[in-house]
N, C-alpha and C positions, 0 to 999 in steps of 0.2 A: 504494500500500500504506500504511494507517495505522500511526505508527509507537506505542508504548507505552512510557512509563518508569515501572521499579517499583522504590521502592524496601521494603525491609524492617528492620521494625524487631523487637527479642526475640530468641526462643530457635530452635533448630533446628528444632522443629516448625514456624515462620513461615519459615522458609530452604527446607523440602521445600514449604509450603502455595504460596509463592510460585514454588517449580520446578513445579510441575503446573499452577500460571494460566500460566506465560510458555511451557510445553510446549501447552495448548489454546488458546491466541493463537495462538503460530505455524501450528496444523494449520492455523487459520481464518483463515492468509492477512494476520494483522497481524507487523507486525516490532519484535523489541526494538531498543530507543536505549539508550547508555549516559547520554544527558544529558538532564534535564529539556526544556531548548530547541528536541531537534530531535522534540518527541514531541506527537502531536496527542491522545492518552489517557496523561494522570498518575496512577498507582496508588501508593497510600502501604499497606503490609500492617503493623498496627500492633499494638501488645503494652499491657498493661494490668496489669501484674505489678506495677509502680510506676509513679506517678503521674507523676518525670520522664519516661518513657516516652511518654505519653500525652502532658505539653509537648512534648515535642519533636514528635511527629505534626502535631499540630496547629500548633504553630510554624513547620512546614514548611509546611503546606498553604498555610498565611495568605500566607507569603512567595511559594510558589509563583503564588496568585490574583490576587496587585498586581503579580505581574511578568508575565502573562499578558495584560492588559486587552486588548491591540492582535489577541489571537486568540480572539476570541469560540467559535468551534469545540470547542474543547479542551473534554475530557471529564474533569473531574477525581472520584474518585475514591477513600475509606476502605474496606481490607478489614480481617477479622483481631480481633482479641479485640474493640479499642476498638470499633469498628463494631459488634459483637455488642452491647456493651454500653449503648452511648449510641444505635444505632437511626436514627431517623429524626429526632434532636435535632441529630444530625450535618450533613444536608439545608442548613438556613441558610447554615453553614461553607461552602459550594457554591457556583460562579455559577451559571447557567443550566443549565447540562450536566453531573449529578453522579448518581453510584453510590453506593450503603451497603451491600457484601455483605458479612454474619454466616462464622460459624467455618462451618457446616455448610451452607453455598452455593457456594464457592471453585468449585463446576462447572459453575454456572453463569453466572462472567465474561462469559465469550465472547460470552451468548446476550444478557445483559441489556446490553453494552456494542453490541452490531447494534441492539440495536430503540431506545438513542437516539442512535446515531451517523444512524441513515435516519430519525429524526424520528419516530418512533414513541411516542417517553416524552420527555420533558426531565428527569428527577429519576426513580430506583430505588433502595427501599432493603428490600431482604430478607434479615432476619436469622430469619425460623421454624424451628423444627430440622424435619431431615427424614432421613426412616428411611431407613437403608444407608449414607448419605452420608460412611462411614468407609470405606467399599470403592471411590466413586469415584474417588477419587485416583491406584487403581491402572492408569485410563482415561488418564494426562496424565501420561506418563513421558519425561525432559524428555531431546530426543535427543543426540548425544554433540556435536550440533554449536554448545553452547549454550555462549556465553562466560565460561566457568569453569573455567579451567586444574588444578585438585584436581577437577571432574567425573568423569573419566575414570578414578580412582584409588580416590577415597573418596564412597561413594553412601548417603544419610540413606534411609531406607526408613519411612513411618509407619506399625505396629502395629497402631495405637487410637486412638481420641480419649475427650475426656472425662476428668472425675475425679469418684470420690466420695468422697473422703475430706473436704472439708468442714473447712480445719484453721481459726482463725480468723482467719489474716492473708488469705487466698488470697482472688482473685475465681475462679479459674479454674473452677472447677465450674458458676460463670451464664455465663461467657463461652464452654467450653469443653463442656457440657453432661455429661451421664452416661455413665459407661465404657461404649465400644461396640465390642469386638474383630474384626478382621477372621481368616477361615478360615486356620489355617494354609497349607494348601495354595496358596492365593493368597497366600501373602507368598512362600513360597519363588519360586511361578510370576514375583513380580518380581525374585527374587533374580537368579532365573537369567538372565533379559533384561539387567541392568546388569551382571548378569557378561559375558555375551556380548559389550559393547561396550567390555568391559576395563577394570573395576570392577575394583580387586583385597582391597577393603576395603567390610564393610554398617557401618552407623551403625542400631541396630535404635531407635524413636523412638516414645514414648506419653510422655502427663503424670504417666502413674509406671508404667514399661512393668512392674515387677515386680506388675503386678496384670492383665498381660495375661489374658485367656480363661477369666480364675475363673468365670465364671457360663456364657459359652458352649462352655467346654471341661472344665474341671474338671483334676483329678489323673489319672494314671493311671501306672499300680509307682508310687507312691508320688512320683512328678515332675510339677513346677505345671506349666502351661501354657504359661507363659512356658522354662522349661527344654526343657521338650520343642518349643517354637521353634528355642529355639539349637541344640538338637540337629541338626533336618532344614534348617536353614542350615549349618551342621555339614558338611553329608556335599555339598554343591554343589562339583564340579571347578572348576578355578581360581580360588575364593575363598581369601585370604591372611587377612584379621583380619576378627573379627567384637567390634563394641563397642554399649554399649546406652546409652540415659541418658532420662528419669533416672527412678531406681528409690526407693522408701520403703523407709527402713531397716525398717518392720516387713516389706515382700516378700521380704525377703531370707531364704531358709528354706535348711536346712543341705541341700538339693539342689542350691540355686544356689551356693551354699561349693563342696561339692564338686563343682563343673562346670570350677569354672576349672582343676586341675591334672588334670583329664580329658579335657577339650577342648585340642587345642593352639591353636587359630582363635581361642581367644574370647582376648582380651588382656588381659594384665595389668594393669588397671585400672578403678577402681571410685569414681564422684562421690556420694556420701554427704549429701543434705543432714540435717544436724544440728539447725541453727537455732539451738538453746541448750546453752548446758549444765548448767544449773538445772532439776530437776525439777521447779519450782515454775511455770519459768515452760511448759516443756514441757506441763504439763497446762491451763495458761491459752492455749494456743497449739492444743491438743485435737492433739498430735503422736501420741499411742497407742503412746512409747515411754519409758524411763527413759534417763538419762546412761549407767547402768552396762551399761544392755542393748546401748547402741548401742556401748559399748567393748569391750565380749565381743565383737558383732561385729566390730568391726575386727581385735583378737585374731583370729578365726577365720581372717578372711581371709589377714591376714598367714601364719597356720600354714599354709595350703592352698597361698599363692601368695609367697612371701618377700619377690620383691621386686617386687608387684604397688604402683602408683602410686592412691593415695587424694586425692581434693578431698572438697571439702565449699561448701558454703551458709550461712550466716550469720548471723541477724537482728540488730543493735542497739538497742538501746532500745526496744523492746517495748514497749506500756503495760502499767503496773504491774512492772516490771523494777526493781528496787532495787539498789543499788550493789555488795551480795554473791551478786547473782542474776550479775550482769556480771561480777565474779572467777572465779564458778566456770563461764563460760562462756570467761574465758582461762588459767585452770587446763587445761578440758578440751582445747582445743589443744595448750597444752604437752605433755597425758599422749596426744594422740593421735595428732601429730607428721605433721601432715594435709601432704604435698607440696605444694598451695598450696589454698586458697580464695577464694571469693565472699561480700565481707561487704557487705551492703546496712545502708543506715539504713532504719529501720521506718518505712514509709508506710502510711498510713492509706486503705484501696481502699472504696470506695463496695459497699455492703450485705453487707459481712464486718461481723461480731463486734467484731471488737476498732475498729474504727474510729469504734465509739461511747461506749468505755473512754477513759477520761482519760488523755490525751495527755502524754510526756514533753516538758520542754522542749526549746526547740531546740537549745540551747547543748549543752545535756547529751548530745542526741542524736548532736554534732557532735564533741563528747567520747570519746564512746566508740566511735564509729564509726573516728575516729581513732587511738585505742588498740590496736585489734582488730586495724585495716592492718599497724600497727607489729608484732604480734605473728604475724601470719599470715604476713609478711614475713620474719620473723627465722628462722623456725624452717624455712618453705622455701627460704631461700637456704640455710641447713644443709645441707637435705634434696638439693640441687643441688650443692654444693661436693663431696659422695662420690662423685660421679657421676666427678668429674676422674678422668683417665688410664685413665678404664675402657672395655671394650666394649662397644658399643650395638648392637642391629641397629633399623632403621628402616625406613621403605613411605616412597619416594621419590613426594613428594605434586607437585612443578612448584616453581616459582622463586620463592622467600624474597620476603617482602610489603616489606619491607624494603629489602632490594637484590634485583633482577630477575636480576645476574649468578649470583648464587647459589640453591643449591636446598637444599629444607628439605622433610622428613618429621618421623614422628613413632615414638621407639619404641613398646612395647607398652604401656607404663606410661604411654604420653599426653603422655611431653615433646616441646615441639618441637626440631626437631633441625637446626640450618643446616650446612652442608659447598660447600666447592667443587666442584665437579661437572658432566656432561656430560647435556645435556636427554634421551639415550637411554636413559638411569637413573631416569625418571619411571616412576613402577609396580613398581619392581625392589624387595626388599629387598634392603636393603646393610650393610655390618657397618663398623663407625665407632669409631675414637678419641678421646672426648675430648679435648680440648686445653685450651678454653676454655667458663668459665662466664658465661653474661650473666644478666639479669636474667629468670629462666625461662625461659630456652632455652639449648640448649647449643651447641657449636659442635665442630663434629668434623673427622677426616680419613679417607677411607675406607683401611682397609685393605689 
């Protein structure tokens, strides 16, 4: 049996892309390794979002191919944005035996890694988009016996692929191609399968799922597409929470407000990227919202859901970002009082917009990226310190990454949650005491 080491790099949508290649490897009789060494096919599933991302791919692969010389056999292999992006430029980076499958090929792993394991090809690389290829994935559902201790608990489901929104810093739209929603009815049909194997939690998952099924679904009473999803996951027997990510603050339409204190399944929580909080630079950035619009929103949500949990996304140093553009991007923290965020330094992505605009310096870059920490920091360990002595209830996820003795879920609001505990309680919710606060997670005692 060949064995396959994958690893993955980015966001959740490369977490589900990579459970449906390692779910169609195994039908087809290959085995996963947890280690690079003991695997005759190396699969790297790579992210393009920022450009460390991309070093680090590639800094693996390099390392991987000099440590490999003595197995000429080895199939190594780029899937996943980078691979969409860079093509058949990737090919070289390769020994003799090398893959390059694009965002909308992932199902056909299986097929292009037979014809050069049997000598068929020595080198494949197909990144073409291809029509449906957002419905495949529902063919490669990764079974429960797949070494992932949260599998069985909490299950990512992909929506859609695609974006069109086009903001300036983003590649995703060339790497990820044009919004392409799959049937409802086929999402639910997978709902209900990871239910069945004791799933008690969906992760609902597009590049900004609040644009699900505008153009193949439309509205209907007056609820988007995306709404009337959550709905008919909604109504599926033994599902406990349902959470989505990530959505544009403009998808956010006062249906989906009020869905949260309508639905009890769907969780109290909501990751917001903002990006800035300068109009000036929002519109240089082609975000298609104001500071004040995206603060009514949050206002809203708050009134719908009290004490629903808010992140947020980031940018520093933008080009053309001026010193009062960046104030009032950590003014709008303070006034927004985000539970934590994701602040990135602005990297410049090959054939976006801005990455042909003048460049801020690095220093400055290194500046304010470090400011932002300090400030995203401050105001969520606040936002955590309330939390003490209180009651939580939480979806018993498996054994704290940290220490194995212990088990950690997450309440509604999306903190993590570590407790002392009995491994029969994986799946359960549990209702927990604060005790102790660490550094974005809490630590409780059950009830």
């Amino acid at each position: 049996m060949p064995n396959v080491y994958l690893k993955t790099y980015g966001c959740q949508m490369n977490e589900r892309d990579s459970e449906a290649v390692s779910a169609q490897l195994l039908a087809q009789g290959y085995s996963l390794v947890p280690t690079e060494d003991q695997a005759d096919v190396i699969l790297l599933n790579t992210c393009s979002v920022r450009d460390l991302a991309e070093q680090k791919a590639l800094g693996k692969m390099s390392h991987l191919v000099n440590d490999s010389r003595q197995k000429p056999d080895v199939v190594f292999g780029f899937m996943g944005c980078m691979a969409q992006s860079r093509g058949s430029a990737l090919l070289p980076r390769l020994p003799r035996k090398g893959l390059v499958v694009g965002t909308q090929k992932f199902h056909r792993t299986g097929e292009y890694l037979d014809r050069i394991r049997s000598g068929e090809a020595e080198k494949i690389c197909d990144v073409a988009p291809e029509a449906g290829s957002e419905s495949t994935i529902k063919e490669h559902l990764p079974p429960a016996s797949l070494p992932n201790p949260k599998r069985r608990v909490s299950a990512y489901v992909s929506i859609m692929q695609g974006c069109n929104q086009r903001c300036a810093f983003c590649i995703v739209p060339d790497t990820r191609g044009k919004e392409r929603s799959r049937p409802i009815a086929e999402i639910v049909d997978e709902c209900r399968k990871l239910i069945a194997e004791g799933v008690r939690e969906i992760v609902l998952l597009g590049q900004i799922v609040t644009s699900y099924g505008r153009r193949e679904i439309g509205k209907k009473n007056g609820k988007s597409a995306f709404v009337q999803l959550i709905e008919a996951v909604h109504q599926l027997d033994g599902l406990e929470r349902i959470r989505f990510t990530s959505p544009h603050p403009r998808g956010y339409g006062d249906d989906l407000i009020d869905a949260y204190p309508r639905l009890p399944k769907l969780c109290a929580s909501a990751h917001l990227p903002v990006q800035s909080g300068s109009d000036r630079v929002l519109r240089l950035m082609r975000r298609g919202y104001t500071r004040e619009r995206f603060l009514e929103l949050i206002r809203k949500l708050r009134a719908a859901r009290p004490q629903i949990g808010i992140t947020t996304d980031i940018i520093a140093a933008f080009p053309g970002e001026t010193e009062t553009d960046f104030q009032e991007t950590l003014s709008l923290v303070e006034e927004a009082r985000f539970d934590n965020a994701f602040a990135f330094k602005y990297s410049p992505r090959r054939q976006t917009p801005a990455a042909n605009w003048e460049q801020i310096p690095q220093a400055i870059n290194e500046d304010r990226h470090s400011r932002l920490l300090a400030k995203v920091s401050e105001i969520g360990h606040q936002k955590y310190r309330q939390q003490l002595g209180r009651q939580v209830r939480i979806l018993v996820e498996g054994p704290s990454r940290r220490n194995p003795d212990r088990l950690q879920g997450r309440t509604s609001c999306n903190k993590i949650t570590v407790f002392e505990g009995d491994r029969r309680q994986i799946g359960e919710l549990l209702d927990l005491r604060v005790h102790r606060i660490g550094s974005f997670t809490l630590y409780g005692d059950p009830l």
